[in-house]
C-alpha positions as a printed Julia matrix, in Angstrom:
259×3 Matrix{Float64}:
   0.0    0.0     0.0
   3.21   2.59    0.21
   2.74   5.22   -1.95
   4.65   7.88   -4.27
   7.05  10.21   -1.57
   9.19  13.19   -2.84
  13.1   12.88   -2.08
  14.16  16.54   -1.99
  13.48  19.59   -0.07
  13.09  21.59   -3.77
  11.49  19.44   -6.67
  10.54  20.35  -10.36
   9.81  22.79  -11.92
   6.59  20.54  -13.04
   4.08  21.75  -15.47
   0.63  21.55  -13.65
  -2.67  21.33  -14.6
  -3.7   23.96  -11.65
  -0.51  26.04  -11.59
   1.4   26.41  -14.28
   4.82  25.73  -14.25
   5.4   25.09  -10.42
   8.34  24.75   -8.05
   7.13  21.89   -5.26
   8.61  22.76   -1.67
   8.38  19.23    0.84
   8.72  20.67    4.34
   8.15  17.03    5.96
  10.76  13.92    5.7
  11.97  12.82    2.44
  11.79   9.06    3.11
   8.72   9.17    4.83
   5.12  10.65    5.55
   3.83  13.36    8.65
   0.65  14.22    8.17
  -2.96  14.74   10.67
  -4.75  12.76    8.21
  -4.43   9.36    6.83
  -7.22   9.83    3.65
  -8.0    6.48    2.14
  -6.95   7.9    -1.31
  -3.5    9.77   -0.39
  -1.27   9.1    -2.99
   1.72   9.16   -0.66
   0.18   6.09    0.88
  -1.43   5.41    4.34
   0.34   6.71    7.3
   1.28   3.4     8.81
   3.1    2.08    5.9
   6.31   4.45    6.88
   6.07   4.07   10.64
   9.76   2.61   10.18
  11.49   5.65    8.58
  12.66   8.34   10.98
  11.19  11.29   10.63
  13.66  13.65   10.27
  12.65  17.7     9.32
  14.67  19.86    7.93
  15.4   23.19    9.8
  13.69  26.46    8.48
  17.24  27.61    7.11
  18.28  24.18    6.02
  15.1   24.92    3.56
  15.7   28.23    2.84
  19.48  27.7     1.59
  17.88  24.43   -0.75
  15.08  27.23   -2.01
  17.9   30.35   -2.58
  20.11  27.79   -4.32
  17.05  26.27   -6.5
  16.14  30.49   -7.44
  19.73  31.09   -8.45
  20.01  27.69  -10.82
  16.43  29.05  -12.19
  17.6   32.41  -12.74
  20.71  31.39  -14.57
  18.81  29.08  -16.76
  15.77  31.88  -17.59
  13.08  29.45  -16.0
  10.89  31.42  -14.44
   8.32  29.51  -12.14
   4.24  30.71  -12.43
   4.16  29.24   -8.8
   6.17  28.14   -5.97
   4.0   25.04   -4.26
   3.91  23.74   -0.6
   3.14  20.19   -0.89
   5.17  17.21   -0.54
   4.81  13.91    2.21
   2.24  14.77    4.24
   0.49  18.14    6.01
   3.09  21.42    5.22
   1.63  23.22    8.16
   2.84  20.73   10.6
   6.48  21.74   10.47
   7.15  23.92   13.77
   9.1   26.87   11.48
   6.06  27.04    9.5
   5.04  30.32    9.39
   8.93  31.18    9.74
   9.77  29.67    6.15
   6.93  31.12    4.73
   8.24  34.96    5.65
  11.51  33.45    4.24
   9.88  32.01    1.23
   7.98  35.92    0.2
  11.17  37.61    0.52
  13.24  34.97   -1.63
   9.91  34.81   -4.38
   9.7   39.34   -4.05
  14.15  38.95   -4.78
  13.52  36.14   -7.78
  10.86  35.94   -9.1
   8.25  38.76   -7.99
   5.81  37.66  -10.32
   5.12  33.93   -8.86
   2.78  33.3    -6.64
   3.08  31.41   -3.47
   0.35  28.02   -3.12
  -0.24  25.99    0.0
  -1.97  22.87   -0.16
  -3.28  21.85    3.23
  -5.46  19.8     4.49
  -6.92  22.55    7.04
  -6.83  21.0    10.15
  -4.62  23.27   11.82
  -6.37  26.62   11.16
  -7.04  27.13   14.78
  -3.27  27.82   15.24
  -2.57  31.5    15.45
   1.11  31.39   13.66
  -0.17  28.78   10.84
  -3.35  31.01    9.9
  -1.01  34.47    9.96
   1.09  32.59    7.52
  -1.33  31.4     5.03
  -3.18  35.02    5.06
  -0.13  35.82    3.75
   0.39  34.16    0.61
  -1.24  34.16   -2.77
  -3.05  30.82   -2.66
  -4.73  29.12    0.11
  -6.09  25.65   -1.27
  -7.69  24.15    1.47
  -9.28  20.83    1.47
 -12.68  19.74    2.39
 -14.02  16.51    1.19
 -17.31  15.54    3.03
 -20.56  16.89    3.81
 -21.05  15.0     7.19
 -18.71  14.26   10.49
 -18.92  10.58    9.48
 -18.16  11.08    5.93
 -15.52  13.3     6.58
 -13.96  10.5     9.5
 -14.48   7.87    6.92
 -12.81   9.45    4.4
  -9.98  11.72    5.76
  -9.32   9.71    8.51
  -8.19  12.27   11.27
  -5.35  11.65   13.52
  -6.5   13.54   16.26
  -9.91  14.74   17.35
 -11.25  17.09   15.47
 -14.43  17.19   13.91
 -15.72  18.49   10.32
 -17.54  21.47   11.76
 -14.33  22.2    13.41
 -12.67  22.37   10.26
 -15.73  24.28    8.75
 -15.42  26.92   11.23
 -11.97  27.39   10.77
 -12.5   27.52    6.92
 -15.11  30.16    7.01
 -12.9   32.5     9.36
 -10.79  33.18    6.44
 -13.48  35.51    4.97
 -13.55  33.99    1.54
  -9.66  34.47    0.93
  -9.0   31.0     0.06
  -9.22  27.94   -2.21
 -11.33  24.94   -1.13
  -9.83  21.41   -3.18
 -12.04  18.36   -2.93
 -12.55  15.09   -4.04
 -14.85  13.0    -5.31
 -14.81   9.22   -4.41
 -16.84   6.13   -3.73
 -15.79   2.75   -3.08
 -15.3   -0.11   -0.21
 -12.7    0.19    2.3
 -12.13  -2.32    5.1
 -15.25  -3.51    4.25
 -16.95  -0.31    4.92
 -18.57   1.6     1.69
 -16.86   5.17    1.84
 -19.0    7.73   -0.35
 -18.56  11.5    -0.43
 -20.88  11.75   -3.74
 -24.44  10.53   -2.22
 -27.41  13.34   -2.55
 -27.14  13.8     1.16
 -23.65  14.33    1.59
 -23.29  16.72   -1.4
 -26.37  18.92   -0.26
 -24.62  19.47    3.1
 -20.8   20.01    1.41
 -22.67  22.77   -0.63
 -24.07  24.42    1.75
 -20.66  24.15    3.77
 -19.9   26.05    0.69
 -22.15  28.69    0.91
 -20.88  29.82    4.39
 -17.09  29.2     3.74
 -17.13  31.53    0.69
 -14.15  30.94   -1.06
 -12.78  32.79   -4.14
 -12.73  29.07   -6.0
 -13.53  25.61   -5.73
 -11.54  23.15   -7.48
 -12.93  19.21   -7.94
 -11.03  16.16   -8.83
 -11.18  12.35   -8.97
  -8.7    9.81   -8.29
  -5.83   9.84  -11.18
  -3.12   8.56   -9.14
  -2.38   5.29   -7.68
  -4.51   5.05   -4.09
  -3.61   2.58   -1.1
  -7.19   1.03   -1.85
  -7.63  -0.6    -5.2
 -11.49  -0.8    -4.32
 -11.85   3.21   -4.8
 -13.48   3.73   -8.03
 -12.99   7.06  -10.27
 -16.45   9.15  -10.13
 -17.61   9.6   -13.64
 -16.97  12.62  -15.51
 -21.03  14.0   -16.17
 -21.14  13.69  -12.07
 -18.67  16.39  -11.78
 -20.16  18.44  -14.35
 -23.67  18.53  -12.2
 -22.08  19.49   -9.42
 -20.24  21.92  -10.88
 -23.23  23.43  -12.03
 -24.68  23.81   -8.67
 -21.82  25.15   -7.42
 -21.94  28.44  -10.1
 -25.87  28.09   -8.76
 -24.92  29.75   -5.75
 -22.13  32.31   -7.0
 -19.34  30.87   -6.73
 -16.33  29.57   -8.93
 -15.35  26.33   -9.91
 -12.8   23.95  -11.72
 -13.73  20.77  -12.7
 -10.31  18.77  -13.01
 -10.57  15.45  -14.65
């Protein structure tokens, strides 16, 4: 069930389908995952498949030498990145210098490459940290994920390694006023015997109006097109995201159906 990890601090440039030409930053280990979920479709794999690595982070300056020397090798080869990601093994938030290499990361982008913009992908369950929220107001691109409609979905599904709750995360979500991203997926299928199903009439009523209340600038939907630890996750057809798309622009707000 072990997954796809990334083995440097600095990877890419990649051409993506949601960012352009992007620069990935890891800020968790290289041979193995941190994150406060364990989702049942994580293409890094499930979080107990690399309880044997040591977890090993890389200090904030450690990060930002790998990032300067990354800009400079850029710069010298006229690449110029259309964003610089935060992604990598695992929940970016959770390393301790967060908000620290994100400072260090604006000033090295505004000395670089001033017209890139700065992208966090988090799973957003560590919004009710003063330091981590500062940080993320700060940059270009918050893409926060929410994936369920209902508490049980969302345990199902994202698989929490602590104690928090879906309307914890909601509330959190909403207190950014609408200056952020929200990133879900779509999936059905059996794990551990238990059917796992985000895309019911029920639970996609509820994530909507989640929606409504959160706010956010965009919405951006996808299906499994990576490798998943369960092979009995099925990829939601096509037309499915299209209707819900639909109702999405029903109630005002942007969307991006990526299949």
């Amino acid at each position: 069930m072990s997954g796809i990890l990334f083995d440097e601090i600095v990877f890419g440039p990649v051409k993506s389908r949601r960012f352009g030409v992007s620069l990935g930053i890891n800020l968790l280990p290289l041979h193995g995952k941190m994150c406060s979920f364990n989702c049942v479709y994580c293409e890094c794999g499930l979080n107990e498949d690399h309880k044997k690595e040591k977890n090993i982070l890389f200090t904030a300056e450690e990060i930002n030498t790998s990032l300067r020397n990354r800009f400079i090798a850029l710069n010298s080869g006229g690449l110029i990145p259309d964003n610089i990601t935060f992604a990598g093994n695992g929940e970016p938030t959770l390393h301790p210098g967060f908000e620290t290499i994100i400072e260090n990361t604006i000033q090295l982008r505004d000395e670089f490459f001033p017209q890139a913009k700065i992208t966090v992908l988090s799973n957003a369950t560590r919004l009710g940290r003063e330091n981590v929220k500062r940080a993320l107001l700060r940059i270009d691109n918050n893409v926060l994920k929410l994936d369920a409609g209902t508490n049980a979905t969302f345990q199902a599904i994202n698989r929490p390694t602590n104690t928090i709750t879906l309307n914890e995360v909601v509330d959190g979500l909403k207190s950014f006023g609408g200056n952020l991203t929200i990133q879900t997926m779509l999936i059905r299928g059996e794990v551990d015997g238990k059917t796992v199903d985000n895309t019911t009439d029920e639970e996609l009523t509820l994530w909507l109006q989640h929606i409504e209340e959160i706010k956010p600038k965009l919405v951006m939907l996808y299906p499994i097109d990576r490798q998943t630890p369960y092979k009995t996750l099925e990829k939601v057809p096509k037309a499915e995201f299209e209707a819900l798309s639909k109702r999405i622009e029903a109630i005002g707000i942007n969307v991006e159906v990526f299949y």
